[in-house]
C-alpha positions as CSV (number, residue, x, y, z in Angstrom):
1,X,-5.1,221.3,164.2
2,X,-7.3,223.8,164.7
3,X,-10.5,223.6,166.2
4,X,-13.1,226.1,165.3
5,X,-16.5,226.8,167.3
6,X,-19.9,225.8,166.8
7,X,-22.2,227.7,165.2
8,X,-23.2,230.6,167.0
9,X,-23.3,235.0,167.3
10,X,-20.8,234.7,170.2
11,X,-19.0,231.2,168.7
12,X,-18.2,232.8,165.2
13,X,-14.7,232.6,164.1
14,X,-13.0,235.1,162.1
15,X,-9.3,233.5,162.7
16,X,-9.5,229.9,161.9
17,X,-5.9,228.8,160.7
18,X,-4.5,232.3,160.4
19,X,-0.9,231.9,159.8
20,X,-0.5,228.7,161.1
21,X,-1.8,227.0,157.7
22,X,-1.9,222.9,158.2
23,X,0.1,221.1,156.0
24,X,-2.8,218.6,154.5
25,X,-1.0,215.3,153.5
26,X,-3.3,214.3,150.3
27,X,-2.6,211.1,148.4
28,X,0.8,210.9,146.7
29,X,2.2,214.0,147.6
30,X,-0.6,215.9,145.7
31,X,-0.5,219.9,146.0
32,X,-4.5,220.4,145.4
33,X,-7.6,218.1,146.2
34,X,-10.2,219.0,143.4
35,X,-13.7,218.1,144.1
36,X,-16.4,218.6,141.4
37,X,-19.8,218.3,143.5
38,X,-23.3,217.7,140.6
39,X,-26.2,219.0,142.9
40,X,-29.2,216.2,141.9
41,X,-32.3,218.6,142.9
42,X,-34.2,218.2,139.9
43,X,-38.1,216.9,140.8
44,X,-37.5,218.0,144.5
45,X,-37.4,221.9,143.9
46,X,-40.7,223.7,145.1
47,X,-44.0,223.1,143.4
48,X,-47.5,223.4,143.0
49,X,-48.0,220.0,142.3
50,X,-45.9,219.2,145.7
51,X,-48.2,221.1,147.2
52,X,-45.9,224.2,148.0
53,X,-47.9,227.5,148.1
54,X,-45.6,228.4,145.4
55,X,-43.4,227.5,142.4
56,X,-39.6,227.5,142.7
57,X,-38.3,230.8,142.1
58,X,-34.6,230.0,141.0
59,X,-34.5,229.4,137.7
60,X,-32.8,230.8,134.3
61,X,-35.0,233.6,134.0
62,X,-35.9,236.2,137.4
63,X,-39.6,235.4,137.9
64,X,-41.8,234.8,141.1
65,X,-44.5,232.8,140.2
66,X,-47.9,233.9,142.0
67,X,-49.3,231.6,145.0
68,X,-51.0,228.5,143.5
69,X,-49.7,229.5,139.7
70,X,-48.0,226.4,138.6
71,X,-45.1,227.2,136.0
72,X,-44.5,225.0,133.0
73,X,-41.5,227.4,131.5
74,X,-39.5,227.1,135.3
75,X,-40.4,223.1,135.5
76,X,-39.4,222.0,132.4
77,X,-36.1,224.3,132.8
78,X,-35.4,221.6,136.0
79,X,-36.5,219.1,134.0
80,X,-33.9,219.3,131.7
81,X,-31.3,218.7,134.4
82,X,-32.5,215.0,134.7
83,X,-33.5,214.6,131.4
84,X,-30.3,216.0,129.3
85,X,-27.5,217.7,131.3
86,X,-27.4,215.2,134.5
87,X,-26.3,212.5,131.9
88,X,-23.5,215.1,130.0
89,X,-22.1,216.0,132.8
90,X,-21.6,212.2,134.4
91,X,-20.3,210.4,131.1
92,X,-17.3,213.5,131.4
93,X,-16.3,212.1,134.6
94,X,-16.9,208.5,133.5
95,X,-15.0,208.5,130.5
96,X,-11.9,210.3,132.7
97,X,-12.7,207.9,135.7
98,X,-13.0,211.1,138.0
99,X,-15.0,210.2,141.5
100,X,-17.5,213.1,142.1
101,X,-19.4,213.7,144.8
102,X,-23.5,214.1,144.4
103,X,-25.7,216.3,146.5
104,X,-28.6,214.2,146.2
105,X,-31.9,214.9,147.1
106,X,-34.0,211.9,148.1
107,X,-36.7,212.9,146.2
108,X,-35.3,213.5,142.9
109,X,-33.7,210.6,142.8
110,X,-37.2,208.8,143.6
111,X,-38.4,210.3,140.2
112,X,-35.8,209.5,138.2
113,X,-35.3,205.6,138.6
114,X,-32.5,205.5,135.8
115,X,-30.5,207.9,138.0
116,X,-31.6,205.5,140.9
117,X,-30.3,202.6,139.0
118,X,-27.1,204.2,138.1
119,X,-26.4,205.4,141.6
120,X,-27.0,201.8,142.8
121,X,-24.2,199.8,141.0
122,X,-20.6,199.6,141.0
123,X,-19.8,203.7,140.6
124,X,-16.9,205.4,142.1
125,X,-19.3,208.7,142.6
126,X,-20.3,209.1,146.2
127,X,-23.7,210.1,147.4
128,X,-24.1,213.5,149.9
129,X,-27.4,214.2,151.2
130,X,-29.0,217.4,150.3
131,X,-32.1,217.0,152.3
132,X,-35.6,215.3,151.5
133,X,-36.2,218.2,148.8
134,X,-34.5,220.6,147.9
135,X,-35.7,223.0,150.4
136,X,-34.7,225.8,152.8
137,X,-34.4,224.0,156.5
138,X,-34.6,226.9,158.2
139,X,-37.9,227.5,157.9
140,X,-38.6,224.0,159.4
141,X,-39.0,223.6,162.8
142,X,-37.1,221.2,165.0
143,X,-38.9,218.5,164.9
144,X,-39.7,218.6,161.2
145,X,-36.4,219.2,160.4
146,X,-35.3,215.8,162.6
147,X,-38.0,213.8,160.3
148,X,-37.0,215.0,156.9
149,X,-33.3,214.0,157.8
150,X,-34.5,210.7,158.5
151,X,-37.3,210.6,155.5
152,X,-34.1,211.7,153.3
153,X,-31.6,208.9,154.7
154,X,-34.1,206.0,154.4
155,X,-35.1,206.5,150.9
156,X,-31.4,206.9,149.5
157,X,-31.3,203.6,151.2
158,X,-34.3,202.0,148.9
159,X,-33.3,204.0,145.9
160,X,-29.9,203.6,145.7
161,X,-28.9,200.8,148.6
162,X,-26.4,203.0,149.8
163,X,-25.9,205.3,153.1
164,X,-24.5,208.9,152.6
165,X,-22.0,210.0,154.9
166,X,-21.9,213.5,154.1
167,X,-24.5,216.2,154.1
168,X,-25.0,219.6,152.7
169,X,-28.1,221.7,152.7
170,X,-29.8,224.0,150.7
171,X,-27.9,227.2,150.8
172,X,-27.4,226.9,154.8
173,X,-28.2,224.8,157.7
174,X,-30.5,226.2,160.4
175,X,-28.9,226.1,164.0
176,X,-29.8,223.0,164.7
177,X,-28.6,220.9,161.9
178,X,-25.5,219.8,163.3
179,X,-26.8,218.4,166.2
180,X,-29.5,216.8,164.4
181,X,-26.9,215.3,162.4
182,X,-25.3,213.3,165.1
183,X,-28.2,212.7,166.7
184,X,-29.5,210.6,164.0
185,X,-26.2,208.9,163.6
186,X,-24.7,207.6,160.4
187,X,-23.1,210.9,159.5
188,X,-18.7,211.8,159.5
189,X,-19.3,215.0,158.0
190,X,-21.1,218.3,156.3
191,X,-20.6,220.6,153.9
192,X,-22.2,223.4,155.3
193,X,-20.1,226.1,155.7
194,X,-18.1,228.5,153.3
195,X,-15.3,230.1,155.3
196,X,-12.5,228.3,153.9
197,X,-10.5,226.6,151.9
198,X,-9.5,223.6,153.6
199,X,-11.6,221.3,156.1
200,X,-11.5,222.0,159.7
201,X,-14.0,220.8,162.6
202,X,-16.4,222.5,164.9
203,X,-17.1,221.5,168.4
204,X,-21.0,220.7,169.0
205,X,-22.2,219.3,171.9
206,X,-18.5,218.3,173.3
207,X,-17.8,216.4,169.8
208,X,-15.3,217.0,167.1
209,X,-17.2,217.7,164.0
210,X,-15.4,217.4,160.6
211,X,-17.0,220.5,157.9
212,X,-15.4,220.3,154.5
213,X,-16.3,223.5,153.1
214,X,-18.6,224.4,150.1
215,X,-18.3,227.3,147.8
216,X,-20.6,230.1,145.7
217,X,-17.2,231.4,143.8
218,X,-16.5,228.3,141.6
219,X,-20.3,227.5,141.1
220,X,-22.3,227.4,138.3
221,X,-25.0,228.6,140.0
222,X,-23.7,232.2,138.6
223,X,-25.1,232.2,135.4
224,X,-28.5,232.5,136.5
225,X,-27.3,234.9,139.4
226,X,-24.0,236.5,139.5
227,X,-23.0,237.8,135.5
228,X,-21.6,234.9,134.0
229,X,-22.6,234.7,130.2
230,X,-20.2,233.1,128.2
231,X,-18.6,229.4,128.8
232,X,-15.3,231.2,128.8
233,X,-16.2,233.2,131.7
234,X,-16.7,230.6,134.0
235,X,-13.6,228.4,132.6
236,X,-11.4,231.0,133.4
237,X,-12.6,231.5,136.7
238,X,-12.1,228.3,137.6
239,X,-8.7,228.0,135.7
240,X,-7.6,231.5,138.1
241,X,-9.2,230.1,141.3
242,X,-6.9,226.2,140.3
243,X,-3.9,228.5,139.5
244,X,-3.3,230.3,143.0
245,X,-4.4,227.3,145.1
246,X,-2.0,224.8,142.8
247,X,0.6,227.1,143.3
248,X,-0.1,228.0,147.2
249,X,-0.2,224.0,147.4
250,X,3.3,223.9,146.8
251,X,4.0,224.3,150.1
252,X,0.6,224.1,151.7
253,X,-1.9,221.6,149.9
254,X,-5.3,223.3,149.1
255,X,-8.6,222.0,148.1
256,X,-10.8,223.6,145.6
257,X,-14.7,223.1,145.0
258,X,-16.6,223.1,141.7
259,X,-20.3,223.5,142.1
260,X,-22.5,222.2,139.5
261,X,-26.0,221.7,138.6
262,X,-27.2,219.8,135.7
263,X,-29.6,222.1,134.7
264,X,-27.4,224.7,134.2
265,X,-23.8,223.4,133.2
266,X,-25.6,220.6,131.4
267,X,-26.7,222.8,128.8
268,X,-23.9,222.5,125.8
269,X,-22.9,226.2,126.0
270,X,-22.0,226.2,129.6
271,X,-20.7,222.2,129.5
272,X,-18.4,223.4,127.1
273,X,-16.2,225.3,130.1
274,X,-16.7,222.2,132.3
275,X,-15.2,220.2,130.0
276,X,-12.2,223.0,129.1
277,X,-11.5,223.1,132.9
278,X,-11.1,219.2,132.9
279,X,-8.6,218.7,130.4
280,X,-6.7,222.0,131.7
281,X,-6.3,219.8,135.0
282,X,-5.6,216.9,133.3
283,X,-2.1,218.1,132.3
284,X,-1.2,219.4,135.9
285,X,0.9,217.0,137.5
286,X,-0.3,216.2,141.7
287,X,-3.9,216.9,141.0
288,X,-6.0,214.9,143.4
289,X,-9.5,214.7,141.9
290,X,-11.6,213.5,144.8
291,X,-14.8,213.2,146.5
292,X,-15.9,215.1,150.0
293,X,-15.7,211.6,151.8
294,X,-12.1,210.7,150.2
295,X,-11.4,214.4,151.7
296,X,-12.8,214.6,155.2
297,X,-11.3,210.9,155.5
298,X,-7.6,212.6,154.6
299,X,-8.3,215.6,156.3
300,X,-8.7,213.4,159.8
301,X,-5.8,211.2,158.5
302,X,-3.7,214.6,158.6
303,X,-4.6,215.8,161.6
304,X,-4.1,212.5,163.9
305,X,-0.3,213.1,161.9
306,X,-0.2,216.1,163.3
307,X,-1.3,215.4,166.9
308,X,0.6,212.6,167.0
């Protein structure tokens, strides 16, 4: 397959596959691999009371809160996500038995111990990182950025007794990530990356390094930035993006992300196109609804075919 380059201004890659598309071998013969992804950020987004020089800034309304102004409109809004939406969203999935993945933030889950004990049992979800906070890692420094990783890692471990495998960060790695990743050890994969729509793996340091790629597109996150307004707007997005990558997967499997956040989809006039777009899936045949693990695993399983 394929190898692309590691991050980089004279290592960027505008070719990737090109025409020679891989022929992905997902489970039983399965045209698309659909992976719903809830970000879990809620209680780890910047704050006053975190001692952040300012509020979180992303929110439902446009607003920049002023240096050491706390905001009870823009933390209750997050606080909804945990409160409300998060558990909406999960009995959908549950009730279908449809394995997400969760971009969970180590400290959000530390302040929400029923999400903690959920994430503990016997769930067929699996847990990304997404950091300590939710923060922007490029601003860290090296060695701040090496200690979060770890902070984040060991308490998933006592929240949830379980060790991620994947990783995705805030918006976009810094240039050291990667590294840091392997470094630390534990890791098969990242998220961080949007230029395409299958996996594909980067070289860094002389090792192959599996990225399954994230999207903005399919992504909730557009109703607070990018025009969505009505439930039907974002169901028939997603219905048009499914459509040409079910029917390119006739030939060539594709895989297809949905980005959610609880405090935005969770609310009951967004969920309603969350749960539209689940049952339209539902009666598509060779639907693979899967988790970024269960993806990067089939993703390696396809290329060792291939090399092979």
């Amino acid at each position: 397959m394929k190898e692309h380059s590691m991050f980089g201004l004279s290592d960027r890659d505008f070719v990737g596959y090109a025409r020679n598309v891989p022929v992905m071998q997902w489970p039983d013969g399965s045209q698309i691999a659909v992976s719903f992804v809830i970000n879990i950020e809620e209680g780890s987004e910047q704050s006053i009371t975190d001692g952040d020089p300012a509020g979180e800034s992303l929110g439902e309304v446009a607003r920049s809160p002023a240096p050491g102004e706390r905001d009870l409109a823009m933390e209750t809004t997050y606080e909804y996500g945990g409160r409300a939406g998060l558990w909406r969203v999960l009995k959908l999935f549950d009730r279908y038995g449809m394995s997400v993945s969760l971009y969970a933030c180590s400290v959000a889950v530390e302040r929400n111990p029923d999400l903690a004990d959920y994430l503990s049992g016997p769930i067929s979800h699996e847990i990304v990182c997404h950091g300590y906070r939710w923060e922007d890692v490029t601003q860290l420094g090296v060695e701040q950025e090496r200690e979060h990783i770890r902070l984040a890692i060991e308490s998933l471990q006592k929240t949830t007794g379980k060790t991620p495998a994947g990783w995705y960060c805030r918006y976009a790695p810094s240039i050291h990530t990667r590294r840091l990743l392997i470094e630390h050890g534990g890791f098969e994969y990242d998220c961080d990356s949007y230029a395409d729509d299958l996996p594909f793996t980067v070289n860094v340091d002389g090792r192959e390094w599996c990225v399954v790629p994230h999207a903005f597109d399919t992504n909730d996150i557009k109703f607070w930035r990018g025009g969505l307004s009505t439930s039907n707007d974002f169901f028939e997005y997603l219905k048009d993006s499914f459509d040409v990558l079910y029917r390119e997967g006739e030939t060539h499997p594709k895989m297809m992300t949905i980005s959610l956040h609880t405090r935005i989809i969770g609310r009951p006039g967004r969920f309603a196109a969350l749960e539209k777009f689940v049952d339209y899936i539902r009666t598509k045949e060779k639907v693979w609804v899967s988790t970024r693990g269960q993806i990067a695993s089939a993703y390696r399983q396809s290329a060792g075919q291939e090399r092979a």
